[in-house]
Backbone bond lengths (Angstrom), bond angles and torsions (degrees), N, CA, C in turn:
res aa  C-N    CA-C-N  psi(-1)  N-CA   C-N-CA  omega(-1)  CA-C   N-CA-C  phi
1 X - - - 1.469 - - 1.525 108.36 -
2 X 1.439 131.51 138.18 1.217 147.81 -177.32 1.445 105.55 -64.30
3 X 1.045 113.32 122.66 2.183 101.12 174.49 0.973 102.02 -62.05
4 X 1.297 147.26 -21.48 1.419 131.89 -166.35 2.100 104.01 -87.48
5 X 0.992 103.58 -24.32 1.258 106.03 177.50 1.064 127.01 -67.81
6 X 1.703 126.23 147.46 1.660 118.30 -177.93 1.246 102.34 -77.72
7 X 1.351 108.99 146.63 1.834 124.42 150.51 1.062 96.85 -94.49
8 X 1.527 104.98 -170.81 1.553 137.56 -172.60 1.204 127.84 -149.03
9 X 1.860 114.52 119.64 1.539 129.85 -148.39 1.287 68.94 -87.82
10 X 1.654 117.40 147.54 1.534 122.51 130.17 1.256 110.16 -104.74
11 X 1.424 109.26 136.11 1.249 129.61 161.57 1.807 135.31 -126.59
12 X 1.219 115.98 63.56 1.301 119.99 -178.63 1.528 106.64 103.93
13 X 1.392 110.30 30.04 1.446 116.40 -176.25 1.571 116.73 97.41
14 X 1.198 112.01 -15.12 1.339 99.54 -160.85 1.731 90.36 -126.98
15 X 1.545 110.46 149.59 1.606 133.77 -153.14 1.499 96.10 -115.20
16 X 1.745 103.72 131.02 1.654 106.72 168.99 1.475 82.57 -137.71
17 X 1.527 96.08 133.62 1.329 124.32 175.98 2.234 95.97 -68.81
18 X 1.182 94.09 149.84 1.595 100.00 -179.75 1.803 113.21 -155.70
19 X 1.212 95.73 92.35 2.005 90.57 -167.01 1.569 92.95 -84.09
20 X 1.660 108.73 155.93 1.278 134.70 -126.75 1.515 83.00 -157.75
21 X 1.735 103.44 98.86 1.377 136.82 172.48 1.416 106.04 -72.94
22 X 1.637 112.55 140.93 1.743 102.36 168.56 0.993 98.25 -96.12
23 X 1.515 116.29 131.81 1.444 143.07 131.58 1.842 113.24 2.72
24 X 1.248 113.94 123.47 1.198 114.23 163.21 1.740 121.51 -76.83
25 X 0.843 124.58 134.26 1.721 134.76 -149.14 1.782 96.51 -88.12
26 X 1.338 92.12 -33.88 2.100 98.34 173.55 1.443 89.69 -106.92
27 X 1.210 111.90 164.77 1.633 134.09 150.90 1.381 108.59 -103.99
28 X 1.434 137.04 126.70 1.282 113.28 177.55 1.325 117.11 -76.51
29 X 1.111 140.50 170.31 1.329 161.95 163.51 1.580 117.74 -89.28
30 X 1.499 96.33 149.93 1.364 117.88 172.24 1.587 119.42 -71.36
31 X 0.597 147.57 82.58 1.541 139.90 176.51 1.502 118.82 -33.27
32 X 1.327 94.00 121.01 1.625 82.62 -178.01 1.477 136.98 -45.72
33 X 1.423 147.07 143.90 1.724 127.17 -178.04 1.619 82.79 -109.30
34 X 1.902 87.51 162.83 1.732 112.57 -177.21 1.617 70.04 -97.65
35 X 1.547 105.19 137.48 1.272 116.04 160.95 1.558 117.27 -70.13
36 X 0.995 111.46 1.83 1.635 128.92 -162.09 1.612 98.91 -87.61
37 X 1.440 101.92 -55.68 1.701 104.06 177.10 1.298 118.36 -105.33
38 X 1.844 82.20 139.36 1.312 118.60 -174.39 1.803 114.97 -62.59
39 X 0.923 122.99 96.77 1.417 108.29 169.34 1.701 124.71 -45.21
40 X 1.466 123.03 149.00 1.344 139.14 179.43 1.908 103.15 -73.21
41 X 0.991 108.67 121.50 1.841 117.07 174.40 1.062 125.41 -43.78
42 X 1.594 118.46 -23.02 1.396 117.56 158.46 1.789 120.17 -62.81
43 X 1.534 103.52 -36.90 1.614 103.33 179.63 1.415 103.85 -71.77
44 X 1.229 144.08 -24.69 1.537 146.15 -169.93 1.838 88.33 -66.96
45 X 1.634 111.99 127.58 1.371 114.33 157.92 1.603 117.06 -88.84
46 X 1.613 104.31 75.59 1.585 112.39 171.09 1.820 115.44 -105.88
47 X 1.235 86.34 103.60 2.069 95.42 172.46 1.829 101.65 -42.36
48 X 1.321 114.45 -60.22 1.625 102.99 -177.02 1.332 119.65 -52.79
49 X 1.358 117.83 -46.56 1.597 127.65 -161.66 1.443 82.49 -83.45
50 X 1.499 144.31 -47.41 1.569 108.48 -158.08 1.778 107.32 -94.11
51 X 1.486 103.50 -9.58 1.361 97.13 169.48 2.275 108.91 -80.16
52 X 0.839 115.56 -26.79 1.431 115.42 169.24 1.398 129.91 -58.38
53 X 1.881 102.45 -33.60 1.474 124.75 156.44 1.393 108.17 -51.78
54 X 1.207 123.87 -66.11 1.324 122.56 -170.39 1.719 120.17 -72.17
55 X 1.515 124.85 -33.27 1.064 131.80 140.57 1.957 116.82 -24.92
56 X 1.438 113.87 -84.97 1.037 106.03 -179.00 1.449 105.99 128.05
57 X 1.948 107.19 -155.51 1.747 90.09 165.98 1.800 102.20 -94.77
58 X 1.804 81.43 -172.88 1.502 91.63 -165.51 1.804 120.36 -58.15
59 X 1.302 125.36 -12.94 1.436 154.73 169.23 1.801 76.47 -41.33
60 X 1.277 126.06 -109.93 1.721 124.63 -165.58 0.990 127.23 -13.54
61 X 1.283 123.51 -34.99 1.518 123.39 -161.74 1.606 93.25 -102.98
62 X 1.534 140.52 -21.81 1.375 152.47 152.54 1.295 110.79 -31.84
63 X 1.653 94.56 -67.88 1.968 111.18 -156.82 1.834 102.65 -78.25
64 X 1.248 115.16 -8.00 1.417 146.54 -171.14 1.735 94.43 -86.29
65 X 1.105 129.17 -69.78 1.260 141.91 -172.09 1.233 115.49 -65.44
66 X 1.438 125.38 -25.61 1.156 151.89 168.47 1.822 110.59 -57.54
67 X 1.321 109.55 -80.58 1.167 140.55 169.15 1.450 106.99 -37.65
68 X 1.492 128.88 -53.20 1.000 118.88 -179.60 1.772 122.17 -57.22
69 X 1.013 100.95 0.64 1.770 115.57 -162.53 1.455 92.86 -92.71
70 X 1.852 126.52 -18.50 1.156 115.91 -159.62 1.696 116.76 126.72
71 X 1.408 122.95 143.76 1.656 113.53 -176.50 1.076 90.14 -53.53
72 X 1.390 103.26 150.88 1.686 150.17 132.83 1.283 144.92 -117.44
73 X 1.241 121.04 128.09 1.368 117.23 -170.52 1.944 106.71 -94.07
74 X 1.403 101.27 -178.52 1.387 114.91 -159.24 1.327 113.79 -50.46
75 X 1.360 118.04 -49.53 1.303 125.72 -159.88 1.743 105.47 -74.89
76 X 1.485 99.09 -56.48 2.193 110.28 159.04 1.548 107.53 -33.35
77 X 1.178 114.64 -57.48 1.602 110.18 179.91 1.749 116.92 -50.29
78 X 1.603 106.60 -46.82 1.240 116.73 178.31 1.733 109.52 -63.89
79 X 0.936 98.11 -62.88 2.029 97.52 -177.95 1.477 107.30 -51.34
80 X 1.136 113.92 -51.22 1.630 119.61 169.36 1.924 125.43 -44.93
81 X 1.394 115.89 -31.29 1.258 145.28 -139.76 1.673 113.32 -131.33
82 X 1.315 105.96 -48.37 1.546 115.35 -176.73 1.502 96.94 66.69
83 X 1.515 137.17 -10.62 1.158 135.95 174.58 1.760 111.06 -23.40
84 X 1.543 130.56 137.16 1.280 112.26 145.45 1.428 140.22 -54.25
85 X 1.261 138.88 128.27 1.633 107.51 -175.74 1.413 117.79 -70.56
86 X 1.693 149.44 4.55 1.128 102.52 166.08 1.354 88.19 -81.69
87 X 1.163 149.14 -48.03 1.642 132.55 -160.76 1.498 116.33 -63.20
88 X 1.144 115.49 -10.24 1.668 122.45 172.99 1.871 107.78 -74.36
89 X 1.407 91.38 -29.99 1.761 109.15 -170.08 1.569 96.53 -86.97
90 X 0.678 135.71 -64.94 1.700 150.91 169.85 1.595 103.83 -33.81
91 X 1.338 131.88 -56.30 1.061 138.02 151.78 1.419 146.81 -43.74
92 X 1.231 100.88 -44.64 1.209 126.94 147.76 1.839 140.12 -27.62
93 X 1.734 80.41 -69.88 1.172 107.90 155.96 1.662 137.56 -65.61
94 X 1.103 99.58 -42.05 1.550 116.47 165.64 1.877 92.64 -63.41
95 X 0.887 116.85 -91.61 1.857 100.20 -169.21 1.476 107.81 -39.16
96 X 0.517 131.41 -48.55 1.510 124.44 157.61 1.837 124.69 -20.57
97 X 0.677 105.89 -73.89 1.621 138.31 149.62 1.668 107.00 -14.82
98 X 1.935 96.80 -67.94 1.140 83.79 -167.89 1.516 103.27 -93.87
99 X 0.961 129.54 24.96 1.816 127.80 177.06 1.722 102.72 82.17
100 X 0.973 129.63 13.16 1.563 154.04 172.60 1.505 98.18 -52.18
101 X 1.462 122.23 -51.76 1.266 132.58 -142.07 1.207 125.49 -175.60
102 X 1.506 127.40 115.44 1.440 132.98 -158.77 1.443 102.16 -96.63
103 X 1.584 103.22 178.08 2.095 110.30 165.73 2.142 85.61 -110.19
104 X 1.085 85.61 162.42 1.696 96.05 175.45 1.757 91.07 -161.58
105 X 1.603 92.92 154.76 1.717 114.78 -167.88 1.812 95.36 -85.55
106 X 1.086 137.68 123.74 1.576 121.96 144.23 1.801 112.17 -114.38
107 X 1.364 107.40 101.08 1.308 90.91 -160.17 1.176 140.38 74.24
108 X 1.880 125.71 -136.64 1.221 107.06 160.82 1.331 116.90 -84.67
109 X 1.208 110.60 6.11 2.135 95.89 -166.08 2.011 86.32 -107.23
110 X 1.487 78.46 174.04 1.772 91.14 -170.07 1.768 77.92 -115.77
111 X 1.410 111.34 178.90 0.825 106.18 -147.13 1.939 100.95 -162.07
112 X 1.079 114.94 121.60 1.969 114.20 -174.30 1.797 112.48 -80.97
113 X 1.311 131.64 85.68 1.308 113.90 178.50 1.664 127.32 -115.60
114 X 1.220 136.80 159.94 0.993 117.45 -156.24 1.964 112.03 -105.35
115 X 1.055 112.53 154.01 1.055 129.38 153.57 1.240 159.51 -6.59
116 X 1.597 156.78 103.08 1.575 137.86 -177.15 1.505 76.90 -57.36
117 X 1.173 137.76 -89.28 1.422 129.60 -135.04 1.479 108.73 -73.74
118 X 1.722 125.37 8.09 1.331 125.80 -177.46 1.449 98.74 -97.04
119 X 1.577 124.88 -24.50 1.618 143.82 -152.22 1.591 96.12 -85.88
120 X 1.978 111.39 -19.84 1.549 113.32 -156.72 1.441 83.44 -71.34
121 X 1.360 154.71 -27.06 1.480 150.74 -124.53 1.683 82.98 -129.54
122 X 1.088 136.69 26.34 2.039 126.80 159.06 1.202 90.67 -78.55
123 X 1.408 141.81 -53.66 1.476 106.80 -134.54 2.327 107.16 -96.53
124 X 1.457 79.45 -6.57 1.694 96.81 162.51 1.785 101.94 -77.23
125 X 1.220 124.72 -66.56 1.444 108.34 177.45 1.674 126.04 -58.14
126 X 1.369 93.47 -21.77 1.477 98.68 163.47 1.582 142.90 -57.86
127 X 1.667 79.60 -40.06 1.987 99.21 177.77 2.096 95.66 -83.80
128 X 1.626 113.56 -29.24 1.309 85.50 -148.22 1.988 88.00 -73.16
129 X 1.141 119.33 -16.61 1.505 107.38 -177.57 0.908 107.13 -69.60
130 X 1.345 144.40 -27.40 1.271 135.53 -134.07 1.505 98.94 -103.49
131 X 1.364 113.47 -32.31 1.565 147.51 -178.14 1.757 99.45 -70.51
132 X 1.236 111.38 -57.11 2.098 110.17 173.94 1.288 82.41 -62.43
133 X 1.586 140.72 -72.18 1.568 126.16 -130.05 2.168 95.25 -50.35
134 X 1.434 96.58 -56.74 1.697 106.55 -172.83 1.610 110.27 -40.68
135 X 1.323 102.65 -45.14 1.477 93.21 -154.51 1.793 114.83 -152.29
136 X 1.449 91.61 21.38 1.861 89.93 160.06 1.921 87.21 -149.99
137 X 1.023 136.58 10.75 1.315 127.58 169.26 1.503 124.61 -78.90
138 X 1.070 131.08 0.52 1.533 143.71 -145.63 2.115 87.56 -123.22
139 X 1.637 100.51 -47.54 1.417 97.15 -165.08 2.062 89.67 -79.93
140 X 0.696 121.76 -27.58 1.596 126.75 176.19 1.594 109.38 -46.47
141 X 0.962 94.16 -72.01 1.444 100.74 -174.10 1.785 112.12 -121.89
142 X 1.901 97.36 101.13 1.097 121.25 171.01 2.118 121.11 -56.69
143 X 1.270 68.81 -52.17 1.765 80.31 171.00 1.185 134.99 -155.79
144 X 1.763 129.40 -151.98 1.738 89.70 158.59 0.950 125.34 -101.16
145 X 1.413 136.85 46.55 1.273 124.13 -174.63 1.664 88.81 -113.04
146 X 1.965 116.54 38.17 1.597 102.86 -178.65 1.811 81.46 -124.12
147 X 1.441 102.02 12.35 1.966 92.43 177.83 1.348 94.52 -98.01
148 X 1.498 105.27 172.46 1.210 92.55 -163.99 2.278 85.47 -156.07
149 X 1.248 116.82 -174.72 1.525 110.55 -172.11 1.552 104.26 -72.97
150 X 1.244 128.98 -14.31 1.287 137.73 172.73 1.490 114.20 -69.86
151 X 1.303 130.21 -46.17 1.433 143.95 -135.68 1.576 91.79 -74.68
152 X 1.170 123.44 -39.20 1.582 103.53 -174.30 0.901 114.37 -58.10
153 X 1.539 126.99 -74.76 1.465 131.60 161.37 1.359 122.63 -11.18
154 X 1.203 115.04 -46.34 1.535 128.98 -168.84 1.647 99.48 -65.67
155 X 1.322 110.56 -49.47 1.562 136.04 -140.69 1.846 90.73 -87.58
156 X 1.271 118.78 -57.11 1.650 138.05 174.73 1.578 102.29 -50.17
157 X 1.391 114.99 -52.26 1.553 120.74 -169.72 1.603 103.33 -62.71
158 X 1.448 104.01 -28.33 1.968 108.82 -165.83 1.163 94.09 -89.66
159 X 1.379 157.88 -8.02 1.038 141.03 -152.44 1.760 115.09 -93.34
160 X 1.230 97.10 -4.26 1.477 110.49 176.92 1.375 115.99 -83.60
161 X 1.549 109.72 -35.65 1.615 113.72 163.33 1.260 125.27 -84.80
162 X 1.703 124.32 14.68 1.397 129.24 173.35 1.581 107.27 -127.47
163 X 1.613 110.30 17.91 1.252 120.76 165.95 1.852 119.29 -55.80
164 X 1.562 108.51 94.17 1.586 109.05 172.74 1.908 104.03 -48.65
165 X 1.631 109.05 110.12 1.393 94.80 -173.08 1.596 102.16 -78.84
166 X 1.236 118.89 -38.02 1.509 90.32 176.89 1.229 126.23 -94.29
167 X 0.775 139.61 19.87 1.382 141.22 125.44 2.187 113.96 -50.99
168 X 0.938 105.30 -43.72 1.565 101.95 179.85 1.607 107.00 -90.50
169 X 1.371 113.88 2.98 1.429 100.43 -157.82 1.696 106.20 -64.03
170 X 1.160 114.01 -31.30 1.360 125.84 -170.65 2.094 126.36 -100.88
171 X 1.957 85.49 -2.26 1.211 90.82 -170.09 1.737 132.15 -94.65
172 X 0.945 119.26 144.33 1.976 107.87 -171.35 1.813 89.17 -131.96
173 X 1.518 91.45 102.28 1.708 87.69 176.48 1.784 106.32 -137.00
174 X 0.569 150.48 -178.81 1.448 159.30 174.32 1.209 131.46 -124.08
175 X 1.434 146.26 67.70 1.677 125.62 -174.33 2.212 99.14 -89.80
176 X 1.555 67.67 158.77 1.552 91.69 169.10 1.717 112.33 -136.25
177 X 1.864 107.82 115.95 1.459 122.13 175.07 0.966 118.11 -87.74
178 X 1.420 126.83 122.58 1.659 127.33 168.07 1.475 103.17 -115.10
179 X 1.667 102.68 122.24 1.563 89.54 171.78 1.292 113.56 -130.18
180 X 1.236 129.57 156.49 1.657 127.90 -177.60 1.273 103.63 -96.84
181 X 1.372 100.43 176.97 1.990 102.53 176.53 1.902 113.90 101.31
182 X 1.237 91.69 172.82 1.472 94.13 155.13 1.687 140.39 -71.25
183 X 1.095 116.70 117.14 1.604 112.43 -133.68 1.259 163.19 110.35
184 X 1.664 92.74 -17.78 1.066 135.10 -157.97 1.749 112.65 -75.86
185 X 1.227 116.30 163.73 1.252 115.76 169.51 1.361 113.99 155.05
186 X 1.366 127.28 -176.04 1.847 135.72 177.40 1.176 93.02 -95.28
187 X 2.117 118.68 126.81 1.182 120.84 148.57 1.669 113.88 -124.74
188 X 1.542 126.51 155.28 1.471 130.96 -177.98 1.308 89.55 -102.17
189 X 1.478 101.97 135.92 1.641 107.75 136.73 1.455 117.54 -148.57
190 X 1.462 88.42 145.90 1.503 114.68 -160.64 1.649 99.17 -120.72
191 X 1.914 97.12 121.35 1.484 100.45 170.50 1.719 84.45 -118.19
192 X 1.666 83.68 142.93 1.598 107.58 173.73 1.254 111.01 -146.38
193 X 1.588 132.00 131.39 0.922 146.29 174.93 1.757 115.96 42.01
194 X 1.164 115.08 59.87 1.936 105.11 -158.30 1.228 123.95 88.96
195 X 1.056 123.85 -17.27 1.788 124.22 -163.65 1.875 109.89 -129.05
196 X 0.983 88.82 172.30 1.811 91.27 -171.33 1.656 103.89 -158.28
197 X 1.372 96.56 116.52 1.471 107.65 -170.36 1.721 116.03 -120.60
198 X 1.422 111.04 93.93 1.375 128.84 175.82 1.415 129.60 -48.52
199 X 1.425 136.70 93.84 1.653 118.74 -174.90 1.178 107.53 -136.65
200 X 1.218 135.24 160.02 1.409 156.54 -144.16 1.462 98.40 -93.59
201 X 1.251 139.39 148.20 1.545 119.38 171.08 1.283 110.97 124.78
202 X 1.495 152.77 162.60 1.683 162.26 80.31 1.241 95.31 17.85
203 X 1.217 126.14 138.01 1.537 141.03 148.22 1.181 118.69 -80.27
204 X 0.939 119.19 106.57 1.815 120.44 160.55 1.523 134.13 -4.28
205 X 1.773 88.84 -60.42 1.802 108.21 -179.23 1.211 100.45 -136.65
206 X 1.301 136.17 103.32 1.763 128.92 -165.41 1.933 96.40 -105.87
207 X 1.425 96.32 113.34 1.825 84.10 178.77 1.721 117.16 -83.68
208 X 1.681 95.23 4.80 1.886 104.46 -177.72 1.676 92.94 -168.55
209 X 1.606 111.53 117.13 0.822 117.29 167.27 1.584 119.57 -96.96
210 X 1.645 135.98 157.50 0.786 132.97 -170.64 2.149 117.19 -120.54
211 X 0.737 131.38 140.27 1.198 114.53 -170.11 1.648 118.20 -136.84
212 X 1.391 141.71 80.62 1.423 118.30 -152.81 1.341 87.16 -143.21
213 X 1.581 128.63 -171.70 1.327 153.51 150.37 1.380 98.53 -82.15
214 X 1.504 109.57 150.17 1.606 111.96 -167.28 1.246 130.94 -56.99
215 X 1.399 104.25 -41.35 1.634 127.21 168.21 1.323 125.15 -59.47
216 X 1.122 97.63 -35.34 1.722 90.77 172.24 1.511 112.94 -91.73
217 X 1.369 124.76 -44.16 1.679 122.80 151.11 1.522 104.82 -40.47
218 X 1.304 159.12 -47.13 1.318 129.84 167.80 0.851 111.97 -20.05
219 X 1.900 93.91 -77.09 1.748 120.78 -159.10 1.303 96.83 -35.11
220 X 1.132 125.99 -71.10 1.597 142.51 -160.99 1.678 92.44 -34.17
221 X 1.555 89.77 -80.16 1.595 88.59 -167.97 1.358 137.72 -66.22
222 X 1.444 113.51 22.26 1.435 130.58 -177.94 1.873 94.47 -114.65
223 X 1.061 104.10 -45.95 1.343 102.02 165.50 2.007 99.17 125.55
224 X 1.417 100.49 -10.05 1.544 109.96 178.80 1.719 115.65 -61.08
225 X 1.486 110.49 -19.18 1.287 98.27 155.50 1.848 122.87 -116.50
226 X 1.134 143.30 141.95 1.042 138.99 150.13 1.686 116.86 -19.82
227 X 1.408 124.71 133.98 1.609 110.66 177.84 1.483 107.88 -101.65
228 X 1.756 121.54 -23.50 0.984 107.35 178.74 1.521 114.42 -70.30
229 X 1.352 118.39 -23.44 1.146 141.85 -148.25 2.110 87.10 -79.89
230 X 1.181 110.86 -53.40 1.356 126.28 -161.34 1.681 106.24 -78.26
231 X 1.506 101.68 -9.77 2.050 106.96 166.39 1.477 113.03 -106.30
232 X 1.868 100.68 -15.53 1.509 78.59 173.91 1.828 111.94 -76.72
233 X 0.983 78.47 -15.40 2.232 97.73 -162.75 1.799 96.98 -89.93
234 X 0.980 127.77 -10.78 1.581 132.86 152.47 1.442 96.76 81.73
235 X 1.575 122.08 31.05 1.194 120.44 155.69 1.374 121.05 -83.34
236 X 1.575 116.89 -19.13 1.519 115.65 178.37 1.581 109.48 -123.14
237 X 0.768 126.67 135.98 1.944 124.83 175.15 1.466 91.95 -116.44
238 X 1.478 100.95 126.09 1.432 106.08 166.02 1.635 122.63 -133.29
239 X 1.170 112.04 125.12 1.592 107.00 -173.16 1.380 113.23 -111.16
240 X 1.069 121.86 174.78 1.850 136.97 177.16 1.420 118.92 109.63
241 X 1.279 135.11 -118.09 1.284 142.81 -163.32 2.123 89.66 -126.12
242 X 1.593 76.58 -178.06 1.866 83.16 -163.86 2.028 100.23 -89.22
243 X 1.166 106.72 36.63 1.648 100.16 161.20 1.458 113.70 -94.01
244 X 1.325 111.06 157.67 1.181 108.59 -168.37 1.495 108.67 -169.71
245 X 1.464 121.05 122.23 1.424 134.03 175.06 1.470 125.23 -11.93
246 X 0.731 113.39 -49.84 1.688 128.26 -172.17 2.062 95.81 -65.27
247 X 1.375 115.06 -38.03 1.509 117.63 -169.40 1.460 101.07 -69.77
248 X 1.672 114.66 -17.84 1.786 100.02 -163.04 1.308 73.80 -125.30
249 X 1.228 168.52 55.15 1.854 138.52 152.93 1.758 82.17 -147.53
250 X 1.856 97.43 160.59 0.967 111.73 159.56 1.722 110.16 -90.39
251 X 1.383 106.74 164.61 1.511 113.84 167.85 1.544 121.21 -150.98
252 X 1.381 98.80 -175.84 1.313 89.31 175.55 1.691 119.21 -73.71
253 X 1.604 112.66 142.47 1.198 126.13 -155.81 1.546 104.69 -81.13
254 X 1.672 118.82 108.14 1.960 108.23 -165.43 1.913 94.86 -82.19
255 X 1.316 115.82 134.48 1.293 115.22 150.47 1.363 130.52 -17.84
256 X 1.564 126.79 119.27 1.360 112.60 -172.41 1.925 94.68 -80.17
257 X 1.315 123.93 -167.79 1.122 144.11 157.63 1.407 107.91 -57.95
258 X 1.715 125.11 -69.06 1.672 116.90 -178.38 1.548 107.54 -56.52
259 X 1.440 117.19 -13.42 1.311 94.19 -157.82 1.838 96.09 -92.74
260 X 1.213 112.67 -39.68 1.186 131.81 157.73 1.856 110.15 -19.91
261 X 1.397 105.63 -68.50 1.241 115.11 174.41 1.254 127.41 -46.32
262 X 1.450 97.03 -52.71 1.859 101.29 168.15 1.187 124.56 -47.60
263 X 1.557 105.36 -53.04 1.550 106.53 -172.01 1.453 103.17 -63.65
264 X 1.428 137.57 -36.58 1.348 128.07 178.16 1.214 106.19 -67.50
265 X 1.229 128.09 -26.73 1.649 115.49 179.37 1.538 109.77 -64.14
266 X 1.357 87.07 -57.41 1.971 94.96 171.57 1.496 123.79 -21.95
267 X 1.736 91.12 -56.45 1.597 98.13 176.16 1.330 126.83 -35.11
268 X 1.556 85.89 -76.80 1.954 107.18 162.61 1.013 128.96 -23.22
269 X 1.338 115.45 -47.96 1.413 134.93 -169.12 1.955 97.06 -61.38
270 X 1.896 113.38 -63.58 1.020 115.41 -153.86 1.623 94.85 -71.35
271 X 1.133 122.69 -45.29 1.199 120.60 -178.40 1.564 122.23 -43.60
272 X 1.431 112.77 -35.07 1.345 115.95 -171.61 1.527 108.57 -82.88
273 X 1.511 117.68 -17.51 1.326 140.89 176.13 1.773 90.23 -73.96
């Protein structure tokens, strides 16, 4: 029989063809390294570092997070972004480039939208918010004088990447936000089945409406203020059925009481040291 030719395994009657590679006569070898030199970061086999290469700077994974909310055109990207425009344009283009992100017609405006293969990068923008909300969101925003006429918008648009999925996995609820102030305006959100979909507008069928001045609806929805706390004190009016924000989003995490305690013990402790 030819080595290059298939035989035939039997196994319980029945035949799988299996072709039968020749053997290389050397094995190659490793070449020795000077422990002295440093290898270049491209030769290092690191999944983070070469997926970060291809990522880019932090601008992609932004204009990415953006996009997922729905087209946007140039100027939306900018108010959204604070981006400069040539680096908004430069950027732009580069996702572009890499199939990240298309142009599409609406009318007269053209329009930036994203991708099946731009959509593969949600559940990375997903963890990295979710990751600030836990544990660099608290040092961010001291109080409210860090909101600003933007922050609702900002705050409404994120709420899709601080979606508790199991907690929503099963849920179909509806709120409707009205807020006064600078900033202000009607937003829907709709969690359905896992997902949470943000839009501008009156809700149709609102199963919990929300009602505040902007600043304190942040607070609320960051979790920096208490909500029951903010209806007994008649900063928030809330109507509908008993769902309520805090059950589907993550937030910032408030100090329990023991934990509270500790850290004052701590104090004590160093002080008496």
């Amino acid at each position: 029989m030819a080595r290059h030719s298939p035989i035939a395994l039997s196994c319980h009657r029945v035949q799988y063809p299996i072709d039968i590679y020749p053997v290389p006569s050397k094995v190659p070898t490793t070449p020795r390294r000077d422990p002295r030199k440093v290898p270049r970061p491209g030769q290092v086999f690191d999944p983070v570092a070469r997926a970060l290469d291809r990522i880019g700077d932090r601008w992609t994974l932004v204009l990415i997070r953006h996009l997922l909310g729905g087209p946007k055109g140039f100027q939306d990207l900018r108010q959204r972004t604070g981006i400069a425009p040539r680096v908004l344009s430069a950027r732009l283009r580069q996702l572009a480039e890499r199939e990240w992100v298309t142009t599409i017609e609406e009318g007269a405006r053209s329009l930036y939208a994203i991708t099946e293969r731009g959509r593969t990068l949600e559940p990375l923008i997903a963890a990295i918010a979710r990751w600030w909300v836990d544990h660099a969101m608290e040092e961010h925003i001291a109080d409210f004088g860090a909101f600003t006429e933007t922050s609702a918008q900002s705050i409404l648009e994120s709420l899709p990447f601080l979606l508790r999925e199991d907690v929503a996995r099963d849920a179909v609820v509806t709120f409707e936000i009205r807020l006064s102030g600078p900033g202000g305006g009607v937003w829907t959100l709709r969690i359905r089945d896992g997902a949470c979909l943000v839009t501008r507008g009156f809700a149709e069928a609102a199963d919990v409406r929300y009602t505040a001045e902007t600043r304190v609806w942040c607070g609320v929805a960051l979790g920096i203020l208490d909500a029951r706390d903010a209806v007994k004190r008649g900063l928030l009016i809330k109507d509908g059925g008993r769902d309520a924000l805090d059950q589907y989003f993550h937030q910032i995490p408030r100090p329990t009481a023991s934990s509270s305690e500790r850290s004052g013990s701590a104090r004590k402790t160093r002080r008496s040291k």
